[in-house]
C-alpha positions in Angstrom: 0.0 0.0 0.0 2.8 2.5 0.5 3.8 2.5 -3.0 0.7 3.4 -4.6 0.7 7.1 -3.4 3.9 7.8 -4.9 3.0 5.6 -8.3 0.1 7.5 -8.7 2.3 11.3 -8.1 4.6 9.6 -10.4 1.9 9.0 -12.9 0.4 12.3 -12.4 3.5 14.3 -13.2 4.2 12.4 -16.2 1.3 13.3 -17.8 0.6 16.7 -17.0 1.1 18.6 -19.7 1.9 15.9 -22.4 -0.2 15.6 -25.2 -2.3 12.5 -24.6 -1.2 9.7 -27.0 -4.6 9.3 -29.0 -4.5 13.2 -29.5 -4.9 13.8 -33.1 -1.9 15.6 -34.5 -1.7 16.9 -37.6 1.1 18.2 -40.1 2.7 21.6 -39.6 5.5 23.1 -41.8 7.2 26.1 -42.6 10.1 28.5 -42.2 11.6 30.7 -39.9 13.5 34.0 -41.1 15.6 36.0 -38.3 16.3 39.7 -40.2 17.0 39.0 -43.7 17.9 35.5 -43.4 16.9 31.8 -43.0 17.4 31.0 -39.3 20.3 28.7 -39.5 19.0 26.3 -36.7 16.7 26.2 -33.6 13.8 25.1 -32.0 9.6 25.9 -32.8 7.1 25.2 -29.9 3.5 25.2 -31.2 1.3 26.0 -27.3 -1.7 25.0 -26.9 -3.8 28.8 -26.0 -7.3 26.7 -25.3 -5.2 23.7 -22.9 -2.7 25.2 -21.1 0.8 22.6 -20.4 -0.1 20.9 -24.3 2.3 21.9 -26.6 4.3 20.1 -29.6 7.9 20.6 -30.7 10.2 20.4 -33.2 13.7 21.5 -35.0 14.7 24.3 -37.5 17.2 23.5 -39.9 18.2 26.2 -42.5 15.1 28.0 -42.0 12.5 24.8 -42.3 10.8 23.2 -39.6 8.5 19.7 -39.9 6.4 18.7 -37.1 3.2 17.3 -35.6 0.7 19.8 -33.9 -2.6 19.1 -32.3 -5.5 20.9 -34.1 -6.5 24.3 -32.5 -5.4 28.1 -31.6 -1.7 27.8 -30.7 1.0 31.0 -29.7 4.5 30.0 -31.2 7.8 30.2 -29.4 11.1 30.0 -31.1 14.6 29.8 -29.3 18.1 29.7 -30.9 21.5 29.8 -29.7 25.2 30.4 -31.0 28.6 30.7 -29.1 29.4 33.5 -27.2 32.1 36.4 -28.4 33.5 35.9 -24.9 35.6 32.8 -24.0 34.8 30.8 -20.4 38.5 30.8 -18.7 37.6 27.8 -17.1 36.2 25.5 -19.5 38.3 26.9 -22.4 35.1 27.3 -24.7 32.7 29.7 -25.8 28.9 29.2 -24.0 26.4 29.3 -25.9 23.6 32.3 -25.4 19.9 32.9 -26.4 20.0 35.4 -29.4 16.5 35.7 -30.2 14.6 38.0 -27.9 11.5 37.4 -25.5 9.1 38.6 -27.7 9.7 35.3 -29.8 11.1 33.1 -27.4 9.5 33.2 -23.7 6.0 31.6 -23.6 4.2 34.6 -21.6 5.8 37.1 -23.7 6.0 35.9 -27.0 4.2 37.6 -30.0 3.5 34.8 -32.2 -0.1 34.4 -31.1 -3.8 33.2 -32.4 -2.1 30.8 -35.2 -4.9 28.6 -36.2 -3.4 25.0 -36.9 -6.4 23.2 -38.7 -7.8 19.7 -39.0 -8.0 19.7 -42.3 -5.1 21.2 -43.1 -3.0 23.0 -45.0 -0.7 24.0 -42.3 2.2 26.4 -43.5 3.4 28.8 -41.8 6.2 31.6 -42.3 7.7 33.2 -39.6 10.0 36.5 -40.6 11.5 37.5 -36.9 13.5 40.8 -36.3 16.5 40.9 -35.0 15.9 44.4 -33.7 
């Protein structure tokens, strides 16, 4: 008996906030521009603005991104990084730093919102970012 209260916390926090795995999901593609040019590579969260904690994920690679997004009204949140100008002494590398700002990349202030992923389809988006 003492192990089912921490099973079911374990359960519960596994599946808050995941997508449930008969969700629907549907195809979502696009590009990402930051200034002038194809974002090299990153990251695109698609957030769920009806169910808060469901979101899908996926990679940008020279400005394209492919994923699978659950139908309905999502705000869009895209993260990238590159190395540093400034060396760490200590590990003898450059860090890597967020360049794209909060207004693309933070969840609560992101300005990517009301994008309307659809059941039906097509879903193609086009995201032109600027870098000031």
């Amino acid at each position: 008996m003492r192990w089912i209260l921490p099973a079911g916390l374990t359960l519960a926090l596994l599946l808050t906030g995941c997508p449930s795995p008969t969700e629907k999901t549907v195809p979502v593609s696009g590009t990402v521009n930051w200034g002038e040019k194809v974002l090299p590579e990153g990251d695109i969260r698609f957030i769920d603005m009806d169910k808060p904690g469901v979101e899908h994920s996926g990679k940008i690679k020279e400005g394209k991104f492919e994923c699978q997004v659950a139908p309905g009204k999502k705000k869009v949140v895209i993260s990238a990084t590159r190395e540093s100008d400034k060396k760490d002494t200590v590990m003898g590398a450059a860090p890597r730093q967020q360049y794209i700002p909060p207004r693309y990349n933070d969840p609560n202030k992101t300005e990517l919102k009301d994008y309307q992923v659809k059941a039906e389809g097509p879903n193609t988006f086009t995201f032109n970012l600027k870098d000031k």
